[in-house]
N, CA, C and O atoms as CSV, one atom per row, in Angstrom:
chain,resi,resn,atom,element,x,y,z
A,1,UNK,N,N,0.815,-1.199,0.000
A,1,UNK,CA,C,0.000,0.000,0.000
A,1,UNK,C,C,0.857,1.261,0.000
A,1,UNK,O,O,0.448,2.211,-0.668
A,2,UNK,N,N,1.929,1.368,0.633
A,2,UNK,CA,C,2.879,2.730,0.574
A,2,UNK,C,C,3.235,2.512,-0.963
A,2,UNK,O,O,2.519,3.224,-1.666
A,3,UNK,N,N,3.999,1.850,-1.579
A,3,UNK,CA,C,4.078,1.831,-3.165
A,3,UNK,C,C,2.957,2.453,-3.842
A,3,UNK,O,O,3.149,3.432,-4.563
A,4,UNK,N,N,2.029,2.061,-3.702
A,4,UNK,CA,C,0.977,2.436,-4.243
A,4,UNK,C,C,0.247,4.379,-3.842
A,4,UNK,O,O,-0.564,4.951,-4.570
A,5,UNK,N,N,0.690,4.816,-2.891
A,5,UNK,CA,C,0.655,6.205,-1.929
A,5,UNK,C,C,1.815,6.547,-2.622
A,5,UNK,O,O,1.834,7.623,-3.219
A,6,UNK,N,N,2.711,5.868,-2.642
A,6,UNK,CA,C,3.506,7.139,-3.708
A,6,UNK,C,C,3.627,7.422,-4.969
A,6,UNK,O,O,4.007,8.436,-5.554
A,7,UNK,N,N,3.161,6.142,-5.409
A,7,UNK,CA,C,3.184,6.500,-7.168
A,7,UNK,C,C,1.760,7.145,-7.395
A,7,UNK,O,O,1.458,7.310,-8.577
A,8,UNK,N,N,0.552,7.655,-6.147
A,8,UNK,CA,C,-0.153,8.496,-6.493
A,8,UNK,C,C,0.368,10.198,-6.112
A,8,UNK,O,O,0.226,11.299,-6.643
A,9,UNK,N,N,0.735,9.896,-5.431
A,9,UNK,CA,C,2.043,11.648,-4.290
A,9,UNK,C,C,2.588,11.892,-5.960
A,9,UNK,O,O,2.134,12.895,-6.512
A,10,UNK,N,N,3.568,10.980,-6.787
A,10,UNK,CA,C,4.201,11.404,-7.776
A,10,UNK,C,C,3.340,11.300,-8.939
A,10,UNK,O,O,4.028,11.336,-9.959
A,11,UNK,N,N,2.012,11.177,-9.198
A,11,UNK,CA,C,1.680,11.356,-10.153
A,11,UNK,C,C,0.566,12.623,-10.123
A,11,UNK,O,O,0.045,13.123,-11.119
A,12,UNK,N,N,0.249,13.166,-8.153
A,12,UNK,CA,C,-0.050,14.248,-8.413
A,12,UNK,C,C,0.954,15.063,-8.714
A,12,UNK,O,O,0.690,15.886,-9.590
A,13,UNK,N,N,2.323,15.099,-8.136
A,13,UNK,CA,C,3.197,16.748,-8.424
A,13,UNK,C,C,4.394,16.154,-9.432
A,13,UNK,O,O,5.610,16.082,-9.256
A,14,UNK,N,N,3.521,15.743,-10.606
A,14,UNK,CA,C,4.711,15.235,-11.528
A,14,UNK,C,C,4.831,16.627,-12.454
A,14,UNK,O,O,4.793,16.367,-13.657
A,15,UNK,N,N,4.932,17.695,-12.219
A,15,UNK,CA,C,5.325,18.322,-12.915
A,15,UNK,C,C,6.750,18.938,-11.606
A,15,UNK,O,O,7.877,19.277,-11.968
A,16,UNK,N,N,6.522,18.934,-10.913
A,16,UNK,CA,C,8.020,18.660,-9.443
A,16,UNK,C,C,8.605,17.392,-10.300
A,16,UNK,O,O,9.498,17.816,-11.034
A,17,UNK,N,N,8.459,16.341,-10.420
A,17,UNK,CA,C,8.816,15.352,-10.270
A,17,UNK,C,C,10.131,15.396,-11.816
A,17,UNK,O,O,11.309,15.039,-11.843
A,18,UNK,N,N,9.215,16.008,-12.943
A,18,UNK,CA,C,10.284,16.053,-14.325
A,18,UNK,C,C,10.955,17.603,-14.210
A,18,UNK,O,O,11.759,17.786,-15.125
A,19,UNK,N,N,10.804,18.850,-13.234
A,19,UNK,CA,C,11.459,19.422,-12.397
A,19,UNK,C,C,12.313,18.702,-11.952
A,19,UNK,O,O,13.380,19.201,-12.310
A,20,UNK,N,N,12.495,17.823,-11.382
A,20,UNK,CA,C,13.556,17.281,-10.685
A,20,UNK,C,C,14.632,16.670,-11.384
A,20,UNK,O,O,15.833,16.934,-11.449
A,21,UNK,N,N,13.866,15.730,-11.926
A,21,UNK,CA,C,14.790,14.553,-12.961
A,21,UNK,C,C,15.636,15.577,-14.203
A,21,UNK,O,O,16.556,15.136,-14.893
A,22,UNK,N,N,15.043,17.158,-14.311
A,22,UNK,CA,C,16.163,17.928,-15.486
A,22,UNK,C,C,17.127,18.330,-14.544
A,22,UNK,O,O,18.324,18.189,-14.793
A,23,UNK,N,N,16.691,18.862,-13.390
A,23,UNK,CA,C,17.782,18.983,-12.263
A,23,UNK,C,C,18.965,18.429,-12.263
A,23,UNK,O,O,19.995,18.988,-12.639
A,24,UNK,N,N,18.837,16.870,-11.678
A,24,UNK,CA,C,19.271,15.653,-11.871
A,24,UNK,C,C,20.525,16.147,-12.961
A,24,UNK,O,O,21.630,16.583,-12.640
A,25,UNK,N,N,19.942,15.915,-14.456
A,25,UNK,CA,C,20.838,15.527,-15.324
A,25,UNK,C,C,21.313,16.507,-15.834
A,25,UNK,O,O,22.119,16.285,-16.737
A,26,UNK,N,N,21.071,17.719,-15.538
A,26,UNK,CA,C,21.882,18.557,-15.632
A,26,UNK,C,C,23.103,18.885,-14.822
A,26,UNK,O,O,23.966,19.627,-15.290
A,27,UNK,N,N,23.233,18.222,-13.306
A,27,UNK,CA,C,24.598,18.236,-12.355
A,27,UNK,C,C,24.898,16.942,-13.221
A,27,UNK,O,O,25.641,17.141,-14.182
A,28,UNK,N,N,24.501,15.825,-13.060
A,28,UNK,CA,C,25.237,14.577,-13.748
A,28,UNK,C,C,26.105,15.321,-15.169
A,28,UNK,O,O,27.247,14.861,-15.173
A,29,UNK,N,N,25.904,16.279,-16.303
A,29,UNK,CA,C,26.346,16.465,-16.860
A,29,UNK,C,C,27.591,17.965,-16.060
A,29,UNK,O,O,28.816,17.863,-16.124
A,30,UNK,N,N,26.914,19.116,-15.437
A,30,UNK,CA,C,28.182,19.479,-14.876
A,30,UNK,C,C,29.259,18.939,-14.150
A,30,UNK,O,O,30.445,19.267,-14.177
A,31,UNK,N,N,28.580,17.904,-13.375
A,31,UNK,CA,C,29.561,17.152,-12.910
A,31,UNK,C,C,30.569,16.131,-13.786
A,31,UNK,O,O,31.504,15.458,-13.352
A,32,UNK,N,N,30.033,16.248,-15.261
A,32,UNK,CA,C,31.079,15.316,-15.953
A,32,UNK,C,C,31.827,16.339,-16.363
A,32,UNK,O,O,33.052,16.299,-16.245
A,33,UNK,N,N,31.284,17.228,-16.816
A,33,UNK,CA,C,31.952,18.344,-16.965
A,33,UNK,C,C,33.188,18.904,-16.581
A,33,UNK,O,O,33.898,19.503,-17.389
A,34,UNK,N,N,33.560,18.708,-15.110
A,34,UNK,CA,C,34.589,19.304,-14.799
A,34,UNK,C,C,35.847,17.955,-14.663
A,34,UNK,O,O,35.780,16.961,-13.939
A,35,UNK,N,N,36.890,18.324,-15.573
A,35,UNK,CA,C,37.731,17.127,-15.725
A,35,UNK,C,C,39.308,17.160,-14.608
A,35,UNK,O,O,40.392,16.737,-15.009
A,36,UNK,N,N,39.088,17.736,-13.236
A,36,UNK,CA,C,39.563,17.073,-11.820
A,36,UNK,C,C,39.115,15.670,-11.535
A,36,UNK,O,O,39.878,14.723,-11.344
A,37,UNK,N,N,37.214,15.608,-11.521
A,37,UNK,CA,C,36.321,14.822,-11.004
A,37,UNK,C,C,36.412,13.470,-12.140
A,37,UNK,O,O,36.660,12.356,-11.677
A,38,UNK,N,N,36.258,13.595,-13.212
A,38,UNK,CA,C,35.960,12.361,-14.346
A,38,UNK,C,C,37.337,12.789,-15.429
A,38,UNK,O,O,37.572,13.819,-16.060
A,39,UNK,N,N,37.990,11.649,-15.315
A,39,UNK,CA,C,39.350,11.379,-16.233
A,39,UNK,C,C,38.723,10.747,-17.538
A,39,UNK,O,O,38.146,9.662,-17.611
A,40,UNK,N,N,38.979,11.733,-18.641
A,40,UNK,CA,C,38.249,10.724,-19.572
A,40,UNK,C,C,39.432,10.352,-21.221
A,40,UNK,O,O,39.183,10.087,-22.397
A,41,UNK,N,N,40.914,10.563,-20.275
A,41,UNK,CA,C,42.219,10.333,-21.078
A,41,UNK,C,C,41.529,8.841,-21.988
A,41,UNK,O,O,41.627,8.758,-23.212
A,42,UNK,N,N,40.974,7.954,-21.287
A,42,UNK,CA,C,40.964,6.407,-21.883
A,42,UNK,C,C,40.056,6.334,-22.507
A,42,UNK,O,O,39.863,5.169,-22.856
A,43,UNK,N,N,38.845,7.482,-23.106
A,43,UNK,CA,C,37.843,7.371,-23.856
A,43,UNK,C,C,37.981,6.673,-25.062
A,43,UNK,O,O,39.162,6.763,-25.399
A,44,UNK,N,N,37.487,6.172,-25.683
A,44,UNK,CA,C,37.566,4.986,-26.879
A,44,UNK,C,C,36.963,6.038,-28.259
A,44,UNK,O,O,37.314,5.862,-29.426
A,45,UNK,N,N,36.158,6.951,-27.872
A,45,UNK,CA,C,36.125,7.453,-29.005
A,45,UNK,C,C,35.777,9.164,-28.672
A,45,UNK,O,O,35.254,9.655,-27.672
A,46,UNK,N,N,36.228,9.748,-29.777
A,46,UNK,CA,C,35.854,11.450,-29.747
A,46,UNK,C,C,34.593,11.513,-28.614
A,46,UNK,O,O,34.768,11.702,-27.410
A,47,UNK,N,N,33.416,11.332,-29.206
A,47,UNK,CA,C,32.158,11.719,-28.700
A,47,UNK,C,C,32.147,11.458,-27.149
A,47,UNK,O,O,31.372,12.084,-26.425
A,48,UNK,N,N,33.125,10.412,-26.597
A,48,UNK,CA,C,32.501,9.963,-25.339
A,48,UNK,C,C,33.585,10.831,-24.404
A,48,UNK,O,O,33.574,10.775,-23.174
A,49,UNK,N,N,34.932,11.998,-25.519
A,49,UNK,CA,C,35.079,13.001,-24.371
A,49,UNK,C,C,34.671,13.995,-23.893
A,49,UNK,O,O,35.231,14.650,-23.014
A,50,UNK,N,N,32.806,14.417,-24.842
A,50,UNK,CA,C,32.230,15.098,-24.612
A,50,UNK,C,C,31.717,15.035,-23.177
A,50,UNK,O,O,31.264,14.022,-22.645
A,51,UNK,N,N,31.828,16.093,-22.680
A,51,UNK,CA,C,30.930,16.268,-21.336
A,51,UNK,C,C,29.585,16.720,-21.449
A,51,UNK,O,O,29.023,17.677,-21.980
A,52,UNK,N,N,28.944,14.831,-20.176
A,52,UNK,CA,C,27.588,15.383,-20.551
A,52,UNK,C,C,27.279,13.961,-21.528
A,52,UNK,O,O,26.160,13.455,-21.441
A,53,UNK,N,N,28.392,13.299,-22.526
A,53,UNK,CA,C,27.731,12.404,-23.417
A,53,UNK,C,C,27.059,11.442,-22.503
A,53,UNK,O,O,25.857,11.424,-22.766
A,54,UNK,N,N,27.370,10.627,-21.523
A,54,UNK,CA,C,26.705,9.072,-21.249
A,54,UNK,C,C,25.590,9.560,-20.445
A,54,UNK,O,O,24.719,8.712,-20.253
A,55,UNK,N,N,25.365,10.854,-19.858
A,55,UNK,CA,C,24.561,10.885,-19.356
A,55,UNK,C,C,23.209,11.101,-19.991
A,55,UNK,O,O,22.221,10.424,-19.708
A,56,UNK,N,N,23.235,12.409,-21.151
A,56,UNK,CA,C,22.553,12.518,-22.079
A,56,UNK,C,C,21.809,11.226,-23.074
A,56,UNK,O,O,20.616,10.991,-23.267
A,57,UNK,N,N,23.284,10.392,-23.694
A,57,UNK,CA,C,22.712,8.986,-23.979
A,57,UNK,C,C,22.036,8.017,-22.977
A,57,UNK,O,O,21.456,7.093,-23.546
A,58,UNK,N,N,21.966,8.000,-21.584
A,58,UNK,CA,C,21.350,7.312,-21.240
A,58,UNK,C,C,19.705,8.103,-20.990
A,58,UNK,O,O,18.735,7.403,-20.700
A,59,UNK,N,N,19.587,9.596,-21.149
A,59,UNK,CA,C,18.298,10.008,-21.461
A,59,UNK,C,C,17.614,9.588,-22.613
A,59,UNK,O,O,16.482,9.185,-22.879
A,60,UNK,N,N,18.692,9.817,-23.231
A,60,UNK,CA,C,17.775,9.056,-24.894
A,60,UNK,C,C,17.423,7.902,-24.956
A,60,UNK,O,O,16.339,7.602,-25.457
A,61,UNK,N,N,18.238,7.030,-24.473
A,61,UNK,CA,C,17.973,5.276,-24.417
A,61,UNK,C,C,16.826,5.360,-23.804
A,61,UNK,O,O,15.892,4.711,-24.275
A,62,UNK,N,N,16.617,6.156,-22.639
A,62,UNK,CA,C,15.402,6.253,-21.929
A,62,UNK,C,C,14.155,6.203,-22.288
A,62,UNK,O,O,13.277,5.353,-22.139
A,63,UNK,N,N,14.202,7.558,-22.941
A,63,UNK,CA,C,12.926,8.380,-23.932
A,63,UNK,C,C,12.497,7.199,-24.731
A,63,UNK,O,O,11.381,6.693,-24.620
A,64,UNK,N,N,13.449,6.769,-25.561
A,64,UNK,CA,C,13.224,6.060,-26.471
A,64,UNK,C,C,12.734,4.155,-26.067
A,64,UNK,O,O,11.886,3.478,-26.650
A,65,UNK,N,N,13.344,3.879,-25.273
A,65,UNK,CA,C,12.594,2.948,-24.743
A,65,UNK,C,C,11.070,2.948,-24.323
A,65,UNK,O,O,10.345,1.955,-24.381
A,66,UNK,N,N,10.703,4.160,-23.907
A,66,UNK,CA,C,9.318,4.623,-23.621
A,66,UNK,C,C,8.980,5.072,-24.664
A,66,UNK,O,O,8.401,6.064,-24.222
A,67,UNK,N,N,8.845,5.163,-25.969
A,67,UNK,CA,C,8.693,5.592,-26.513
A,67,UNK,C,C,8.044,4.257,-27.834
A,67,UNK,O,O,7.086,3.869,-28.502
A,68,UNK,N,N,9.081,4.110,-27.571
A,68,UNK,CA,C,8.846,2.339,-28.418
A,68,UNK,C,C,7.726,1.035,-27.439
A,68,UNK,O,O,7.001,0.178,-27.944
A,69,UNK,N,N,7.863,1.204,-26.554
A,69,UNK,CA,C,7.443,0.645,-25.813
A,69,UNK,C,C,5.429,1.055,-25.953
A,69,UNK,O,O,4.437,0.396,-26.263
A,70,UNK,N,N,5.642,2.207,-25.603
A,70,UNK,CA,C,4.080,2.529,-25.854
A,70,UNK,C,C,3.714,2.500,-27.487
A,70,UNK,O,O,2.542,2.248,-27.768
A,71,UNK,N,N,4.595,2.728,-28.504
A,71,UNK,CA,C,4.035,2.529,-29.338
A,71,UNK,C,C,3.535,0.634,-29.697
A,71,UNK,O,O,2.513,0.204,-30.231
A,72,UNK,N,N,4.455,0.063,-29.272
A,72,UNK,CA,C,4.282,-1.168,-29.357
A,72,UNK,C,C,3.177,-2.128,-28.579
A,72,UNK,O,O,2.787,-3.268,-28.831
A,73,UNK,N,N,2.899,-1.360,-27.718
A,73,UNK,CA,C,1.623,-1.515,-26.699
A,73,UNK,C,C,0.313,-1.150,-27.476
A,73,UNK,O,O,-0.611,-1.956,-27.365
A,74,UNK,N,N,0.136,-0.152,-28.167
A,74,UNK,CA,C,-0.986,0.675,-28.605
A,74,UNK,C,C,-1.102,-0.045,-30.561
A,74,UNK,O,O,-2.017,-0.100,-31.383
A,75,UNK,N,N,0.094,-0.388,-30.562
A,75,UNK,CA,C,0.189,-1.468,-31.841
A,75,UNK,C,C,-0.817,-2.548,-32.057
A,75,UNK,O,O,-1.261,-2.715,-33.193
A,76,UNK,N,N,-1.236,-3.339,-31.009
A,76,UNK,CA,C,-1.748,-4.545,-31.064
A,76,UNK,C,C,-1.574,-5.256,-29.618
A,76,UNK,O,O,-2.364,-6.150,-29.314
A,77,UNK,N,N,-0.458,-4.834,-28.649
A,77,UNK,CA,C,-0.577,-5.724,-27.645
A,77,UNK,C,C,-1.762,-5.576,-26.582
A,77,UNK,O,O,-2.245,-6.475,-25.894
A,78,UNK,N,N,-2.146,-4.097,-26.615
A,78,UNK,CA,C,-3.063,-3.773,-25.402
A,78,UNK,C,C,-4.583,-3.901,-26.647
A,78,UNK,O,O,-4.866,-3.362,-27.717
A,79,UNK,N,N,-5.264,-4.971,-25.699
A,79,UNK,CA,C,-6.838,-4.807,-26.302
A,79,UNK,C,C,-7.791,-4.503,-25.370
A,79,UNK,O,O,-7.809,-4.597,-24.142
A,80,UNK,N,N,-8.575,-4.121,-26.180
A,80,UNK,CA,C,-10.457,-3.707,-25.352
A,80,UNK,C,C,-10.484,-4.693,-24.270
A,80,UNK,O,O,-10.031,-5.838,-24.271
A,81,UNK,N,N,-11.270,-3.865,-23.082
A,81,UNK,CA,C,-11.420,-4.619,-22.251
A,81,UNK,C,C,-12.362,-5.982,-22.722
A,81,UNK,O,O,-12.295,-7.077,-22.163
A,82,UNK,N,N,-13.196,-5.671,-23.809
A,82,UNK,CA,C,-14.505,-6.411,-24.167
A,82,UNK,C,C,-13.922,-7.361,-25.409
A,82,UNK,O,O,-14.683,-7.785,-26.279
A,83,UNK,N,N,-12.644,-7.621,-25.402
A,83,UNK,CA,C,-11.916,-8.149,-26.788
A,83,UNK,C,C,-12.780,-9.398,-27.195
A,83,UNK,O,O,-13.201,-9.661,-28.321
A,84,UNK,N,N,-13.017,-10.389,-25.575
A,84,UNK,CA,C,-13.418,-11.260,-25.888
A,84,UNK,C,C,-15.245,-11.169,-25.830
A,84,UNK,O,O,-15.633,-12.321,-25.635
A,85,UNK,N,N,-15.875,-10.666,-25.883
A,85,UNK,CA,C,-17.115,-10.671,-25.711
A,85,UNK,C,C,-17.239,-10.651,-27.362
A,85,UNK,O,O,-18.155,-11.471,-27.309
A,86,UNK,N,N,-17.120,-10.449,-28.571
A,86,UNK,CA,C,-17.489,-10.131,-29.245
A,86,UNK,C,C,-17.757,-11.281,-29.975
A,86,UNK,O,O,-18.317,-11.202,-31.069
């Protein structure tokens, strides 16, 4: 029942809530940012000595997992409640 009390708490102040999560990934990216904190001499390629890249890519993997996901739901997997009555 508390699981359930909070994923209603966060789905009333979810506009706090994606407030937060840009918060979030915006220090995750200053914080890659400053190169005392993250050594990125051993990077394997250009892009990943961008500061800011893995964090950003793991937003996108994100998005996009949700993204695919509901489309693939609304595709054919989710039916009418009444699918079978007919």
């Amino acid at each position: 029942m508390k699981l359930v009390k909070l994923i209603e708490y966060l789905r009333n102040h979810l506009k706090a809530v994606v407030r937060i999560c840009l918060v979030l990934l915006a220090l995750l990216v200053l914080f890659d940012a400053i190169p005392a904190l993250v050594d990125k001499k051993d990077a394997s390629t250009h892009i990943e000595a961008l500061p800011g890249f893995w964090a950003l890519f793991g937003f996108v993997g994100c998005a996009l997992l949700i993204i695919v996901s509901k489309w693939l739901g609304h595709a054919g997997v989710m039916q009418r409640e009444d699918y079978y009555d007919e």
